[in-house]
N, C-alpha and C positions, 0 to 999 in steps of 0.2 A: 556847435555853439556859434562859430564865423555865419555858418547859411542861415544862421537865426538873426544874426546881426544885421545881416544885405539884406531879407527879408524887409525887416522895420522899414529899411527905406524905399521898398518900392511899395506897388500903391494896385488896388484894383485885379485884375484876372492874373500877372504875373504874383502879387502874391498871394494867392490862393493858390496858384501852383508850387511855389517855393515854397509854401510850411506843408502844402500836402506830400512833396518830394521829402521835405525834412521827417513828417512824423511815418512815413513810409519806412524811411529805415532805420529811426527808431525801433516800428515794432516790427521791421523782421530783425534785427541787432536781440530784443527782447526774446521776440520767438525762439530763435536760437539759443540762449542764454537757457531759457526754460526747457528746450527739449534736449539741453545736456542734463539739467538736474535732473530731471524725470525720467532720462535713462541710466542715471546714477542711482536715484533710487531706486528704481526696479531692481538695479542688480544688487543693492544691497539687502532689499526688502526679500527678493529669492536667496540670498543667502544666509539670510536670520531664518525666512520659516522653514528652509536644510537643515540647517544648524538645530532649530528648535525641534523637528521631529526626531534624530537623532535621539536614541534613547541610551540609558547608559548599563552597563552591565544585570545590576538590579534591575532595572524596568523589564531587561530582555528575561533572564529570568522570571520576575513575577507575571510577565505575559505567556510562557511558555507554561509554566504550573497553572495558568491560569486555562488557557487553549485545552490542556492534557487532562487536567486534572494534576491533583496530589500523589506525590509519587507513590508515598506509602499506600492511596487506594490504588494506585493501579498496580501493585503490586500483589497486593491481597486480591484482585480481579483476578490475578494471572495465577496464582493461586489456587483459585476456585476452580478458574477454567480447568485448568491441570488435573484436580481432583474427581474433577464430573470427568474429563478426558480416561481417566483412569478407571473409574468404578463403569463405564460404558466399555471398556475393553475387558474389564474384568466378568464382564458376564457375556462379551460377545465372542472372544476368542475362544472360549471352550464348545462351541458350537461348528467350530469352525473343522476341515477336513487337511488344513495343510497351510505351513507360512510361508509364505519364499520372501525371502531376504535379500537384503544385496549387503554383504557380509554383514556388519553394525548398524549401519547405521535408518535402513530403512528394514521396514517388517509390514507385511500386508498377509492380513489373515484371509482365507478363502474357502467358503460351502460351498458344495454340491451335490445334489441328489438326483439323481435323473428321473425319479417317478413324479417329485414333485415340484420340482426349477426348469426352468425353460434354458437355463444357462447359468454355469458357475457367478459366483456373486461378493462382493468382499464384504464380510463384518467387520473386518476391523483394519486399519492401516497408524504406523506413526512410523514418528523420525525419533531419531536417538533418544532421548531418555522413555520416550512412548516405546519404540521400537524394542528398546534392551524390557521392557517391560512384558511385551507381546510376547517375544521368545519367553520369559520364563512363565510367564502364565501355559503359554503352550509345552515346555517342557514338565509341567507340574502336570497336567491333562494330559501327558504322550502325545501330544500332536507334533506331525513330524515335522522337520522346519529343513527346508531347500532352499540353499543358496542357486540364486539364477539372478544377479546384477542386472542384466538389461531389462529381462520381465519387472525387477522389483521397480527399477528404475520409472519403468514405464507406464506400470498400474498406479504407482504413487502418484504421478503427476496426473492422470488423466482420467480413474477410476476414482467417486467419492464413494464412502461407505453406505453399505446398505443397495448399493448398485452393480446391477449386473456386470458384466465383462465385457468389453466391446468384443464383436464377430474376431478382429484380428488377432487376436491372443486366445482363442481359441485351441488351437494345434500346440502351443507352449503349454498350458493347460491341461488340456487334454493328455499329455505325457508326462505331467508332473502328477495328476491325479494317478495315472494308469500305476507309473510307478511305486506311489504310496498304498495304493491298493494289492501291487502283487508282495510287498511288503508286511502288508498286516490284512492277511486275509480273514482273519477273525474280526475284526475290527469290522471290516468292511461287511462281511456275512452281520454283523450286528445290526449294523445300521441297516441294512435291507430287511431283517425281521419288523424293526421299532417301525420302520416307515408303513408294514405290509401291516402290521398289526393297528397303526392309526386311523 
């Protein structure tokens, strides 16, 4: 306000320099002024739309049943799954020549017939409620079931159904057949007729 007052009384180029020195720092005093609010708002303006996407218990919920589905349907999916998992064991394990297990909790069924498989083959494999099913289907059909943990281990992970055996579990194989076979040597003389007869 003083540099506005000495202003008045001078006259000519001096003041045109003095009100341009005055509204000079005016507007950086304003500049200033403005570039605190405007970095106050920003940070309050990013704090409302944090705040505001924040969802609350409900929301996170009605987005997860929403994402997933209804519980109740994916329940009755798993269900379904279960049941087809089930009746496809149920007609695949009786075809099969031998389970090997790793005690409970896994079961892998396994064919083979050397006139007409290029290589043993697994029809059927599960885990625990599969698995405990595998065995009794195969005890209901005498199929004989072998505990061998690391083969079972191993076929289950790495062997799908319906597929051959890889080359390296050949030799485990191979000795788990042989000994089912000197075991039920009627069994086996069976299966060599049914095959020679088809």
């Amino acid at each position: 306000l003083e540099d506005i007052m000495n202003a008045m009384a001078l006259s000519g180029w001096p003041l045109v320099i003095q009100l341009t020195s005055v509204l000079y720092d005016i507007g950086l005093q304003l500049a200033l002024a403005l570039l605190i609010i405007a970095l106050l708002d920003f940070a309050w303006q990013k704090w409302k739309h944090i705040r505001d996407l924040r969802m609350t218990k409900q929301e996170v919920r009605e987005e997860l049943r929403s994402m997933e589905g209804d519980p109740r349907l994916r329940m009755q999916r798993r269900k379904m799954q279960m049941a087809q998992a089930v009746q496809r064991i149920q007609k695949a394990v009786p075809t099969a020549d031998v389970i090997v297990t790793n005690p409970t909790e896994l079961a892998i069924a396994i064919k083979y017939n050397a006139e007409s498989m290029a290589a043993p083959k697994v029809v059927a494999k599960g885990a625990d409620h599969l698995a405990k099913k595998i065995r009794e289907i195969a005890i209901l059909h005498g199929i004989p079931i072998i505990e061998r943990k690391p083969l079972a281990q191993a076929l289950y992970k790495t062997v799908e159904v319906n597929q051959e055996v890889p080359e390296r579990f050949y030799q485990a194989i191979a000795e788990i057949l042989a000994y089912v076979y000197r075991l039920s040597g009627k069994k086996l003389n069976k299966r060599q007729r049914s095959t020679r007869a088809a």
